[in-house]
C-alpha positions in Angstrom: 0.0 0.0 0.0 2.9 2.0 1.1 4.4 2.2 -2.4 1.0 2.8 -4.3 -0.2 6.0 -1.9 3.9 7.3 -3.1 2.6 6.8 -6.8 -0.3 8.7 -6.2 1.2 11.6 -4.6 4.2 11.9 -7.4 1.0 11.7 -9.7 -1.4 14.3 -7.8 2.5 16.7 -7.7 3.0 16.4 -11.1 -0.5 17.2 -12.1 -1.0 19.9 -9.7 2.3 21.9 -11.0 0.6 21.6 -14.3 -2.6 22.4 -13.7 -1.2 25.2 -11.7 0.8 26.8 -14.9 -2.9 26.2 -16.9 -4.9 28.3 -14.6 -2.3 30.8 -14.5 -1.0 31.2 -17.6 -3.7 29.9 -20.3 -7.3 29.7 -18.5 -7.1 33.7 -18.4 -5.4 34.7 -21.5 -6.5 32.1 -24.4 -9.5 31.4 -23.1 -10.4 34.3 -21.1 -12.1 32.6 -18.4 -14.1 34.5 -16.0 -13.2 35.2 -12.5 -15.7 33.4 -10.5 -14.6 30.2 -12.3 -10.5 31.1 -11.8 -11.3 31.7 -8.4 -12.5 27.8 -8.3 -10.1 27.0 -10.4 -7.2 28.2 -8.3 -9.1 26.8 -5.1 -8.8 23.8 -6.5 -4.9 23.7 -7.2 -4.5 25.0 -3.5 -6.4 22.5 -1.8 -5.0 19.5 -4.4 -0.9 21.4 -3.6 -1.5 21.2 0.1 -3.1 17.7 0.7 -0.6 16.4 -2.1 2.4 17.6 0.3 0.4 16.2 3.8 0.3 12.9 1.6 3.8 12.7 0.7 4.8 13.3 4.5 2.4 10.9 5.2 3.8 8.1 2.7 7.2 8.8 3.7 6.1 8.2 7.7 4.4 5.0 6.7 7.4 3.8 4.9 9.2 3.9 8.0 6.1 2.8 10.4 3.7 0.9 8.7 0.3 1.1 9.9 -3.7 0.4 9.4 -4.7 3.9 10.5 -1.4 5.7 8.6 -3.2 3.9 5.3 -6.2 5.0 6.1 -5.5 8.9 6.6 -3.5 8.4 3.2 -7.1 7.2 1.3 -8.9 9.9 2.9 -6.5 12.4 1.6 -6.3 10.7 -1.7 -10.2 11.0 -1.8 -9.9 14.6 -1.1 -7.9 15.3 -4.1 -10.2 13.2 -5.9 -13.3 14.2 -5.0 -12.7 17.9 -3.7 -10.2 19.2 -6.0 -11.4 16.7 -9.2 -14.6 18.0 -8.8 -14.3 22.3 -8.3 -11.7 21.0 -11.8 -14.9 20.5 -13.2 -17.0 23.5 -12.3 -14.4 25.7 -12.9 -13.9 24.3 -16.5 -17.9 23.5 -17.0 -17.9 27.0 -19.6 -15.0 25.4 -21.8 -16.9 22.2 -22.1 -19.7 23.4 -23.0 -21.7 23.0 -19.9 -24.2 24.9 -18.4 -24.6 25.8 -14.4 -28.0 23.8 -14.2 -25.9 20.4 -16.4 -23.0 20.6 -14.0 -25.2 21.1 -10.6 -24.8 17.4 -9.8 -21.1 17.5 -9.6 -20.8 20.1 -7.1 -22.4 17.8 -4.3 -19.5 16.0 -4.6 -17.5 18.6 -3.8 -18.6 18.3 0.2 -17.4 14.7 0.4 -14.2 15.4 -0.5 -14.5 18.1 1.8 -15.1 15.7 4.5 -12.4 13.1 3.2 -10.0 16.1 4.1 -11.4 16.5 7.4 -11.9 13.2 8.4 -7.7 12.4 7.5 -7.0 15.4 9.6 -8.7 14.2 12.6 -7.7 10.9 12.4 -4.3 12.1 12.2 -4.4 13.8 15.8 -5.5 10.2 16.9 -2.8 8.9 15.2 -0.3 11.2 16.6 -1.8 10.2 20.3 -1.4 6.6 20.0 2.4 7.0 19.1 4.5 5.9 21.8 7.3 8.5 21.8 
């Protein structure tokens, strides 16, 4: 599992320093998206940037200390970039698809669960942390 959750956050880095350079170079000037959907747009990046570097920490600790509840925060913060980040992707984008607010409604209540997944890997965390021994 170890080794998989490392693949995932090289993955989630690399697309996230691309996806970065998109929104901030091409979203605004080629296609002259509007600001309510960079502001989602650049939410997104944030949110994938910051979990992306909790993750790598965390798949580095779990190389060294293997355990059920290290994998677990890992999946939950894998599920946040997923589901939080994937999904504001998608809203943000929905006007260069060719989607309308009322065709792309059903994506943003996905946007909560990933949401959660980040919160829920954050708390577990601070029980991880107090069932360390040292």
């Amino acid at each position: 599992m170890d080794k998989k959750i490392l693949v995932f956050t090289g993955i989630s880095g690399a697309l996230v320093v691309g996806l970065g350079a998109i929104g901030a170079h091409t979203l605004r000037e080629q296609f002259h998206l509007g600001e309510k959907y960079l502001s989602t747009y650049e939410t997104a990046v944030r949110y994938q940037l910051f979990h992306t570097l909790a993750l790598f920490v965390m798949s580095i600790w779990l190389f060294q200390f293997p355990s059920r509840l290290g994998n677990i925060i890992a999946l939950l913060f894998m599920s946040g970039i997923v589901l939080f980040s994937g999904s504001l992707y998608f809203l943000a984008l929905r006007p260069l698809m060719g989607f309308t607010d009322d065709q792309m409604r059903g994506i943003g209540i996905i946007t909560p669960f990933g949401g959660l997944a980040f919160i829920l890997a954050w708390v577990l965390l601070i029980f991880y942390a107090l069932k360390l021994k040292r």
